[in-house]
C-alpha positions in Angstrom: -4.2 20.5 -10.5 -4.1 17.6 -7.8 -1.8 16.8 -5.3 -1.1 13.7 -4.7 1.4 11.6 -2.2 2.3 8.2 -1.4 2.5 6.1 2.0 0.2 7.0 4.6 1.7 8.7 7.6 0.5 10.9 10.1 1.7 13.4 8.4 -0.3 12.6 5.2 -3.4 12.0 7.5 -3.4 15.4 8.3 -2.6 16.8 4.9 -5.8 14.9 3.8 -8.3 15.8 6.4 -7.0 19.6 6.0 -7.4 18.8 2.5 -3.9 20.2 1.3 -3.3 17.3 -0.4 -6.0 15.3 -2.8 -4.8 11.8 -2.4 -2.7 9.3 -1.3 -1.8 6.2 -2.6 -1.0 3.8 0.6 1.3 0.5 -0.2 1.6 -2.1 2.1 5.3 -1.9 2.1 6.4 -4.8 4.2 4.5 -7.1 2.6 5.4 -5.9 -1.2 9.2 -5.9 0.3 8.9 -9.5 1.8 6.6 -11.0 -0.4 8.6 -11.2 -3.6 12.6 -12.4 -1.4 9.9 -15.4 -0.7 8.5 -16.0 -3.5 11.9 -16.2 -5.2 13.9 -18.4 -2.5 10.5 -20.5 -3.2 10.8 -20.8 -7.0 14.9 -21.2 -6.8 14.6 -24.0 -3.9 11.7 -25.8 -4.5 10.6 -25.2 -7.6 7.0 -23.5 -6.6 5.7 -21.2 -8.7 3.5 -18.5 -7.2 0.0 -18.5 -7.5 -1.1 -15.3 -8.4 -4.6 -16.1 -7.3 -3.3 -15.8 -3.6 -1.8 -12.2 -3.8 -3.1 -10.2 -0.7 -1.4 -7.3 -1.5 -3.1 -4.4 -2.7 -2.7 -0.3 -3.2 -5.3 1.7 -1.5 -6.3 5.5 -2.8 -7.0 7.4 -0.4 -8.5 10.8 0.0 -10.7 13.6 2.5 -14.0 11.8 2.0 -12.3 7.7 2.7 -9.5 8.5 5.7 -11.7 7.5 8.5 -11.2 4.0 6.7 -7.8 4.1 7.3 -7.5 6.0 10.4 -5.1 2.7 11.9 -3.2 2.7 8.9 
C-alpha cells in the first residue's frame, strides 16, 4: 500500500521526509487556475487559439528521495 497526497505544503514536506507518506503530487495551482480564465477571454475576444506548444504548466511527483528539489515549493 502507498500513500499518497496532493499539493505540497509544509505539512506534506514533513510527511515526506519522515516518510509517512510515499508521494505527493504538487500542482501549480495558480497558474492552472489562471491559465485557462485567459486563455478563454482570449479565444472569445480575439479569436486566439492557444498554442499548446507554450504550456508551462506541469505536475511534479514528488517523494523522500526528490524533496530537497522542492524544498521552496
Amino acid at each position: 500500500i502507498r500513500v499518497i497526497c496532493h499539493d505540497l505544503t509544509d505539512a506534506t514536506k514533513r510527511l515526506l521526509k519522515n516518510e509517512e507518506i510515499d508521494f505527493a503530487i504538487a500542482q501549480d495551482i495558480h497558474w492552472q487556475g489562471y491559465r485557462p480564465l485567459t486563455l478563454l477571454r482570449d479565444y472569445i475576444r480575439k479569436g486566439i487559439l492557444p498554442d499548446s506548444s507554450a504550456d508551462p504548466s506541469s505536475i511534479d511527483i514528488i517523494c523522500s528521495e526528490n524533496i530537497d528539489r522542492f524544498a521552496s515549493v
